[in-house]
C-alpha positions, 0 to 999 in steps of 0.5 A: 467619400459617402458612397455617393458616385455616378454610375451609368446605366442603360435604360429599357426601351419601355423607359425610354419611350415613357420618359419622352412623351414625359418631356413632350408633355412638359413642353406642352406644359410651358407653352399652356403656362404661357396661355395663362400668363397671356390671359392674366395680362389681358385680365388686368390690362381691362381691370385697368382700363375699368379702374381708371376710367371709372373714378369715383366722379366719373360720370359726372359729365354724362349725368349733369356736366358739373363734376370732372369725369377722372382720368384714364380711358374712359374718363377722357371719352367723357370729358372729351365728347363734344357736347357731352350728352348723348355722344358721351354717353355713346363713347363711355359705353362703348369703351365698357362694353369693350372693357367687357369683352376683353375681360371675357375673353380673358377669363375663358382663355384662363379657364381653357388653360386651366382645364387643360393643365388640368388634364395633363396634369393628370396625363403626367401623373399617369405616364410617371407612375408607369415609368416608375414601374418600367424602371423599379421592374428593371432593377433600380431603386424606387428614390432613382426612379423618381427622381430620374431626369426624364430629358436624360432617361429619353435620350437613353442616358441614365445616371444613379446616385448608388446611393445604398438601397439603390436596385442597381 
């Protein structure tokens, strides 16, 4: 054996309490992933809608009538107005401007979610170096602490490696 072995500890309250609000924060983390996850498919659900809609010859039909309007969405409002003209005008452009606010929307929803990941990160950042410090002022080794699992550390469970160098 490598001097590798599993010891128990207790962990200090402060630690305990640090490492829940760590594991609450990482919770709020996957739900804020999930925000930005949704806001992705929304921005390429009307990218999609766009693109399709918008071919090359896609305002064929509204402009003169003589060139086929593409596929998609949009494409089909314009070749299937009746009359083409003004209503076919009306139709596509509506679709745009709903293309539009649905890329709005999910942009602001990404970069929201940005911002608050953005902050938590932070907010991460700041409780771990204090549980560090809770922990390496309580006698472990500073690898340990680092690499603590702070969902054990929370339940009041800690477990070193003993590697050598280990405060404990």
């Amino acid at each position: 054996m490598t001097g590798t072995s599993l010891t128990a500890c207790v962990v200090p309250v402060r630690a305990r309490a640090l490492a829940a609000r760590l594991a609450a924060l990482f919770v709020r983390d996957a739900r804020i992933a999930e925000g930005l996850n949704d806001a992705q498919h929304r921005l390429q659900h009307a990218n999609d809608r766009l693109w399709c809609g918008l071919a090359r010859d896609a305002f064929g039909l509204i402009y003169d009538g003589a060139a086929p309007a593409g596929q998609g969405q949009i494409a089909t409002l314009a070749e299937g107005a009746p009359g083409g003209g003004r209503a076919c005008q009306t139709a596509v452009l509506k679709a745009l401007q709903d293309a539009h606010w649905q890329v709005h929307r999910g942009f602001c929803q990404y970069q929201s979610a940005c911002e608050e990941r953005r902050q938590l990160a932070f907010e991460v950042g700041e409780l771990s170096q204090q549980l560090t410090d809770a922990l390496t002022s309580a006698g472990f080794s500073a690898d340990d602490a680092r690499n603590a699992d702070v969902h054990q550390l929370a339940a009041g469970i800690w477990r070193t490696t003993g590697h050598r160098g280990s405060g404990r």
